[in-house]
KOLVOKE-21441 format. One line per field, with one value per residue (C-alpha): residue number from 1; residue in one letter; x, z, y. Coordinates in Angstrom, 3 decimals. Each point is the difference from the previous one (the first is absolute). Layout:
seq c(NUM, ...)
type c(A, ...)
east c(X, ...)
up c(Z, ...)
north c(Y, ...)
***
This chain:
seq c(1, 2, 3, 4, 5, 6, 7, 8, 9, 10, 11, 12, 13, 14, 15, 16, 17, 18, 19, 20, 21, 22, 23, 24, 25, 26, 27, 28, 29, 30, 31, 32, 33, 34, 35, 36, 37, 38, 39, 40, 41, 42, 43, 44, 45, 46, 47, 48, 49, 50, 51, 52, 53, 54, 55, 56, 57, 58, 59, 60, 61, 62, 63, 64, 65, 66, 67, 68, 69, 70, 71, 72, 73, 74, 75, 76, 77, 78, 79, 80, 81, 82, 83, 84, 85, 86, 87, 88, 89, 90, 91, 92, 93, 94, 95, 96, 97, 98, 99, 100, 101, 102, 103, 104, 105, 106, 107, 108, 109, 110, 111, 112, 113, 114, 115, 116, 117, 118, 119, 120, 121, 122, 123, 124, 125, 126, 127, 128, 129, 130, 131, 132, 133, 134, 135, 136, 137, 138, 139, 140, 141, 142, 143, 144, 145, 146, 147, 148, 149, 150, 151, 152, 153, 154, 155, 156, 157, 158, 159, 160, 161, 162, 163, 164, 165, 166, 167, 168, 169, 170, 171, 172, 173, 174, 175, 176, 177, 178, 179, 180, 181, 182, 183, 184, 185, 186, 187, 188, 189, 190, 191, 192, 193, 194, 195, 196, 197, 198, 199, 200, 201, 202, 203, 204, 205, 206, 207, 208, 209, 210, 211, 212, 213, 214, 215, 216, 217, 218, 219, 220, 221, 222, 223, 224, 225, 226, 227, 228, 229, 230, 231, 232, 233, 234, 235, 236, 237, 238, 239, 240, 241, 242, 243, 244, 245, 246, 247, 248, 249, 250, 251, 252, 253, 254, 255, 256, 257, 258, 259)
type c(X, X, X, X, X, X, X, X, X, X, X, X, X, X, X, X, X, X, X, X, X, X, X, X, X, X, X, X, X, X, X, X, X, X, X, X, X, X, X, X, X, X, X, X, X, X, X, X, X, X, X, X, X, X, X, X, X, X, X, X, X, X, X, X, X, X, X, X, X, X, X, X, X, X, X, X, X, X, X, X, X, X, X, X, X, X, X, X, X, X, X, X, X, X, X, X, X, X, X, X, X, X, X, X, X, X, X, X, X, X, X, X, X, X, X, X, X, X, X, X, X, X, X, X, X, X, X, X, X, X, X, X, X, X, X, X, X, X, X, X, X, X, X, X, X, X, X, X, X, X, X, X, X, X, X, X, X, X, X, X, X, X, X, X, X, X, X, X, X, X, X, X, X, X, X, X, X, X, X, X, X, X, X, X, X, X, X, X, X, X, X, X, X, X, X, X, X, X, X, X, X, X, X, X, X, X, X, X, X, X, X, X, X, X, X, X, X, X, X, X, X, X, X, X, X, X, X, X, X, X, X, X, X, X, X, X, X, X, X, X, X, X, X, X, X, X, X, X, X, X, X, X, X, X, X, X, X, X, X)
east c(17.320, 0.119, -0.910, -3.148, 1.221, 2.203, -3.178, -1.887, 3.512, 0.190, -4.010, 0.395, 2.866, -1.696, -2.852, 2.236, 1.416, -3.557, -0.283, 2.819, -0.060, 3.065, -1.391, -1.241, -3.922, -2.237, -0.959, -3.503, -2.165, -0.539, -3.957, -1.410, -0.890, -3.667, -1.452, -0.939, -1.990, 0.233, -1.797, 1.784, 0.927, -3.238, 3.187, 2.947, 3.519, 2.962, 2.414, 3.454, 2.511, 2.852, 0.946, 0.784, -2.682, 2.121, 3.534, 1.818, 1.428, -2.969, -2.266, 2.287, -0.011, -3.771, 0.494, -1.710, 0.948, 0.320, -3.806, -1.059, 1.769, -0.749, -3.389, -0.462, 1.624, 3.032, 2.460, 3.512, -1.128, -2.940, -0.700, -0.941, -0.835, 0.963, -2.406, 0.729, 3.763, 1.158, 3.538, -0.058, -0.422, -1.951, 1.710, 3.047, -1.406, -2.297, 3.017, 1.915, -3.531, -0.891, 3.735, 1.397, -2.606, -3.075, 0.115, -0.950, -1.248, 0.271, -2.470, -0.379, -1.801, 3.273, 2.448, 2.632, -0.950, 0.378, 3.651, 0.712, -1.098, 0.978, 3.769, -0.684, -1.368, 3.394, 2.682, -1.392, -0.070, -3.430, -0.140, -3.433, -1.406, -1.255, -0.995, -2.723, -1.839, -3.675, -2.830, -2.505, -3.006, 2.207, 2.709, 0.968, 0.628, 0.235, -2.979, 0.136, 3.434, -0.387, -0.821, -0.585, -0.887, 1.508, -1.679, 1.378, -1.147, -0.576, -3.479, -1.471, 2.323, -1.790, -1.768, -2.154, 0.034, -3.180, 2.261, 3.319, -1.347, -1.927, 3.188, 1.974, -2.277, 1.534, 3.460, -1.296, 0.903, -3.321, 0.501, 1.708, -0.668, 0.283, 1.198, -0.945, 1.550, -1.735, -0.987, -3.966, -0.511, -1.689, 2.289, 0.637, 2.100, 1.478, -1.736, -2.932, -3.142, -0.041, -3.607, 0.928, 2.558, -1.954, -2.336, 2.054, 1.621, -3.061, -1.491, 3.002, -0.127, 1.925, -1.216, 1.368, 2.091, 1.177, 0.239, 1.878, 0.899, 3.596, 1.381, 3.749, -0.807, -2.464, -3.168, -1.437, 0.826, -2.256, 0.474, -2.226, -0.512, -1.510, -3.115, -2.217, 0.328, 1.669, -2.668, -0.459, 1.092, -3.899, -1.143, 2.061, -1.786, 1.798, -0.289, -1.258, 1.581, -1.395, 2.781, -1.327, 1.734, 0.282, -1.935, -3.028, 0.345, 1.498, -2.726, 1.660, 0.725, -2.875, 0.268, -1.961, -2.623, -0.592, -3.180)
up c(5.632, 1.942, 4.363, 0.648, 2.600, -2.950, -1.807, 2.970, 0.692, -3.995, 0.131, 3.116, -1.308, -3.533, 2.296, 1.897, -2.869, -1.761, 3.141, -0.540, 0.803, -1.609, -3.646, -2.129, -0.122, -3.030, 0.808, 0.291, -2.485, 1.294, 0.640, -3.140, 0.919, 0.195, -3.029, 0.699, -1.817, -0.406, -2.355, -2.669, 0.160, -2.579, -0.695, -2.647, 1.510, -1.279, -1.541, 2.210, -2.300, 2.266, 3.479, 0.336, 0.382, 0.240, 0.548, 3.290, 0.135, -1.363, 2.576, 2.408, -0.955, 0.782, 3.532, -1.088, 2.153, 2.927, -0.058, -0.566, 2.801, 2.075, -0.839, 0.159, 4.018, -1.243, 2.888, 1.644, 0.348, -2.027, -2.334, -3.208, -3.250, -3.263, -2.932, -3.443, 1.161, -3.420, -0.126, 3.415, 0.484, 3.173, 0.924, 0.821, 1.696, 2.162, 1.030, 1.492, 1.483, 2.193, 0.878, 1.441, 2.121, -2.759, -3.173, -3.826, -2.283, -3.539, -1.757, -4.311, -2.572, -2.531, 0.422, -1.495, 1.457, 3.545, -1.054, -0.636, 3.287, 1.993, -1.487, 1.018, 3.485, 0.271, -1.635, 2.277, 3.593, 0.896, 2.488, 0.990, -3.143, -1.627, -3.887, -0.945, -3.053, 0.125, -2.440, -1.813, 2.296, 2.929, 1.885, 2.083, 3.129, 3.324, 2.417, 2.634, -0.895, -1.361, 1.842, -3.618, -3.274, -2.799, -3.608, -2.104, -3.581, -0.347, 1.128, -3.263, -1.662, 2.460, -2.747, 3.407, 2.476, 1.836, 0.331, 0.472, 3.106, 1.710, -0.471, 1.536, 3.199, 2.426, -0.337, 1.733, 3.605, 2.415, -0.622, -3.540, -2.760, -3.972, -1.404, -3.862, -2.156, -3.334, -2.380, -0.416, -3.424, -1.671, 0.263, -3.368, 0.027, 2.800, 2.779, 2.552, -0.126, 4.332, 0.221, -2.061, 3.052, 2.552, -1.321, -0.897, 3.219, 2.255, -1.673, 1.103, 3.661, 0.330, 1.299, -1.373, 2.621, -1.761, -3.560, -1.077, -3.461, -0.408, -3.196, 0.589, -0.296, -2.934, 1.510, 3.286, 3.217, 1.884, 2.965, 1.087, 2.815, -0.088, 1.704, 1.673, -1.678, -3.103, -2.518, -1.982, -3.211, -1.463, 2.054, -1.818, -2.801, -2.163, -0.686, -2.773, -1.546, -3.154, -1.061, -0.925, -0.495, 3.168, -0.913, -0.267, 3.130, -0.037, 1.958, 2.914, -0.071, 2.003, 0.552, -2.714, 3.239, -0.019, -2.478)
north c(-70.490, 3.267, -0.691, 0.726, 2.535, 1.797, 0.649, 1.580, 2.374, 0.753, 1.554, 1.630, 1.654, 0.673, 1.489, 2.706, 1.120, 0.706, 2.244, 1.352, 3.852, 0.932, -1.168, 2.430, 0.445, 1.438, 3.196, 0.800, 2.234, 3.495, 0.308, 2.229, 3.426, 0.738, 1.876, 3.252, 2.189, 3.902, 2.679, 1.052, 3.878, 1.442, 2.980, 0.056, -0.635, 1.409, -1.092, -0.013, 2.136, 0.890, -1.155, 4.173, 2.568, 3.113, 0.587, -0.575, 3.355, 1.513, -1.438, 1.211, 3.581, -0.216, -1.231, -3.515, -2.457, 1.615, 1.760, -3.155, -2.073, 3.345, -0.251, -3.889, 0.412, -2.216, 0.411, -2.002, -3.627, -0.517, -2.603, 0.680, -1.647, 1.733, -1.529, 0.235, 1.176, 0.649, 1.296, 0.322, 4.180, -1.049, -2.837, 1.896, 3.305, -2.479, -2.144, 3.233, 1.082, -2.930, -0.394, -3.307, -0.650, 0.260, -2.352, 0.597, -3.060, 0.968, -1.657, 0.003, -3.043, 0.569, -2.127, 2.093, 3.086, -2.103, -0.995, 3.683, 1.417, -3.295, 1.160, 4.129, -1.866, -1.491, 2.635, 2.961, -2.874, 0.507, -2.630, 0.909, -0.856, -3.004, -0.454, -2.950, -0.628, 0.199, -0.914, 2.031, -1.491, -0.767, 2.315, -2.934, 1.767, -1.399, 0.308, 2.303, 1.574, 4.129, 2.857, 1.855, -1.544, 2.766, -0.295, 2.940, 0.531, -3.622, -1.039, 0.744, -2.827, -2.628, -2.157, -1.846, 2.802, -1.636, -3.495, 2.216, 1.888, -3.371, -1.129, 2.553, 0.750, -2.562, 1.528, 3.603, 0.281, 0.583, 3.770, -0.137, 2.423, -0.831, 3.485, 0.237, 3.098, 0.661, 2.115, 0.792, -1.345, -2.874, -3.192, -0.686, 3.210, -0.700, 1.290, -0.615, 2.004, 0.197, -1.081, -3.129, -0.554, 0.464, -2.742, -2.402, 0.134, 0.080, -3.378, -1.965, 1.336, 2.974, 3.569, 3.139, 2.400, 2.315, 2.065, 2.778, 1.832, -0.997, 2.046, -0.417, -3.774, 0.717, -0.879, -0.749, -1.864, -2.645, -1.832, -2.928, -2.259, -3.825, -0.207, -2.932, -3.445, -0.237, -1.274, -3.101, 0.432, -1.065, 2.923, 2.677, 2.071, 1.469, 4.096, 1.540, 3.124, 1.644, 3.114, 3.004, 3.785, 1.413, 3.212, -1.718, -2.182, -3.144, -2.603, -1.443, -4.005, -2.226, -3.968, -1.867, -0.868, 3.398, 0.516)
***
């Protein structure tokens, strides 16, 4: 028979080593994200076909790039966002704009089309520049980071631009801009009709600065600011756009409220 003593040394030892901090613990479920719920875009979406709009070197002959980071006030040691990066034609004349001072994120939903410019990223030493993969609803930027938000023949291959832009606001500095580049035509041919644009934009919170015919970039250029609160996502209505040919006047797009 085991001392009575013994038996009161054996559970306090059996009770430190329950307490034990250096044992393993089950790690606790993540709390589920609450459900949010945006309006569908009431427009067609294209269809992505190519991660390049235009050749680099043709682009270049037109002055692209630089009009637009001219335009878009993109100087030494700003921070900057490229959206739907692609092959990386912005990527690259960004990084040697904002110098080592500013910062590029490269930002595409394609995996492989990440790897590709995560490798041009890394053969051509951009150090300022970082390449993450984003979702079609999401760009999973971080808040309060970009002095510039670029989205360059892209935004009409957002399949939830209402979610994709609520998403996006926090990420703009307090005097950001989100610069989009398009061409003014329906988006199922690739393109934006600029009133279209302007609405969707303005229902998630953002004010339009400025617009200007772009044609070396084959469209347009927009900048916009966020403005007041952002809203809640029940609150957003969704814009109405019904094509017609331009020479009979094309209506502009309203918010479904609108009646």
């Amino acid at each position: 028979m085991r001392p009575r003593g013994a038996s009161l040394l054996l559970l306090g030892a059996l009770a430190i080593a329950g307490c034990d901090a250096t044992q393993p613990r089950p790690t606790p479920k993540p709390e589920p994200e609450e459900e949010l719920n945006f309006p569908a875009a009431d427009r067609p979406v294209a269809t992505i076909v190519s991660a390049r709009w235009s050749t680099e070197e043709a682009r270049d002959r037109l002055n692209e790039a630089d009009t637009v980071m001219d335009l878009a006030e993109i100087r030494p040691g700003t921070t900057v966002a490229d959206i739907g990066a692609g092959e990386g034609y912005y990527t690259i004349r960004l990084a040697q704009r904002v110098g080592k001072k500013g910062r590029v994120l490269a930002e595409d939903i394609i995996p492989g089309v990440v790897e590709g410019l995560a490798q041009r990223v890394s053969r051509e030493r951009l150090d300022n520049v970082s390449v993450r993969l984003g979702e079609s609803e999401d760009p999973k930027l971080p808040g309060n980071s970009f002095d510039r938000i670029l989205m360059v023949h892209m935004y009409h291959e957002i399949e939830a631009p209402y979610e994709f832009l609520w998403r996006m606001r926090p990420s703009l500095r307090p005097d950001g801009l989100v610069v989009v580049v398009d061409a003014d035509r329906e988006t199922q041919n690739h393109g934006t009709p600029p009133e279209l644009l302007k609405c969707e934009f303005a229902a998630v919170g953002y004010k339009l600065v400025t617009m200007r015919d772009m044609p070396s970039a084959g469209g347009y250029l927009a900048t916009f600011k966020a403005e007041g609160p952002r809203p809640e996502p029940e609150a957003i209505r969704a814009c109405r756009f019904s094509p017609a040919p331009k020479k009979a006047g094309a209506p502009k797009p309203k918010s479904t409220t609108d009646e």
